[in-house]
C-alpha positions as CSV (number, residue, x, y, z in Angstrom):
1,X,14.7,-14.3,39.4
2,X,11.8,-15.8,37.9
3,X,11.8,-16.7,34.3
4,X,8.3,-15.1,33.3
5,X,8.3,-11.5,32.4
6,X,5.9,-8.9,30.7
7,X,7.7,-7.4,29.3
8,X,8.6,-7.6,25.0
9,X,11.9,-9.2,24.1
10,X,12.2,-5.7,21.9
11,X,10.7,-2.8,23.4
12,X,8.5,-0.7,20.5
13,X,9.7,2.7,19.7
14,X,8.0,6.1,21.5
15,X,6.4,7.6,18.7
16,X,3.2,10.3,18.3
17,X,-0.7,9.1,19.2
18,X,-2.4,6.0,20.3
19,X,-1.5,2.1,19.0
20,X,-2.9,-1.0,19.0
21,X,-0.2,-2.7,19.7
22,X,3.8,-2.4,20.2
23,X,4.5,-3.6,16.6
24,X,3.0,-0.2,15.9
25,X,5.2,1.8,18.0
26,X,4.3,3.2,21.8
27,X,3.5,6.5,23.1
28,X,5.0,7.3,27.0
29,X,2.2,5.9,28.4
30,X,1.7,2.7,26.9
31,X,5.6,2.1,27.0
32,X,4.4,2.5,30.7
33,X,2.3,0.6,30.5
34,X,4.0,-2.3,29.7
35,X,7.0,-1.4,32.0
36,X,4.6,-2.0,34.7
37,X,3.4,-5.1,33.8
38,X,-0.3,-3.7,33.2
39,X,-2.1,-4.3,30.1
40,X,-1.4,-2.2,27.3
41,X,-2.8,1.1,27.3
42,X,-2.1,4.7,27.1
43,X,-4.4,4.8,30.4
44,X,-2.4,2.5,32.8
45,X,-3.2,2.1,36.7
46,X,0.2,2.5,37.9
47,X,0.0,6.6,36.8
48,X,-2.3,9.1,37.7
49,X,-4.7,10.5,35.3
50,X,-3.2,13.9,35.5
51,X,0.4,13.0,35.1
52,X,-1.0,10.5,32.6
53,X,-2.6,13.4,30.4
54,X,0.5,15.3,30.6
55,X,2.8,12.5,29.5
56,X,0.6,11.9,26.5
57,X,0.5,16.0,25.6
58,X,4.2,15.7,26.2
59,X,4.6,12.6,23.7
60,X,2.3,13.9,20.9
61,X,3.9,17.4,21.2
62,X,7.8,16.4,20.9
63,X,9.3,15.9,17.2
64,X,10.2,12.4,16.1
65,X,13.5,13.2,16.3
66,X,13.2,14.0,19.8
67,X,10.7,12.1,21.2
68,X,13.4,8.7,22.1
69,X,15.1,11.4,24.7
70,X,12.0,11.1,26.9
71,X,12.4,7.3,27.1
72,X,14.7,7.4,30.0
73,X,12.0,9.3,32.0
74,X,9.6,6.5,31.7
């Protein structure tokens, strides 16, 4: 394995709306996002915009005490 990676040494925490960045927190998407190795966005290439739009209604709709259980999904 190569010693480059995308990916944050502390992943941000899935929380409701849109965020600058991943000191902010990260909705499904932009976790995603950054999974993937795209740049970060709640609008990432790797997803299709419908199953994108329902993430993000998904994300925005669960409670904050909730919302972490959908991390494994991502």
């Amino acid at each position: 394995m190569s010693g480059s990676s995308s990916t944050p040494e502390l992943l941000p925490i899935l929380s409701r709306g849109k965020h600058r960045s991943s000191r902010k927190g990260a909705c499904f998407m932009e976790m995603a996002s950054v999974l993937a190795g795209e740049r970060w966005s709640d609008h990432p290439r790797c997803t299709h915009p419908l199953l994108a739009e329902l993430a993000r209604l998904v994300n925005d709709s669960t409670s904050d005490a909730q919302r972490h259980r959908l991390a494994v999904l991502i």
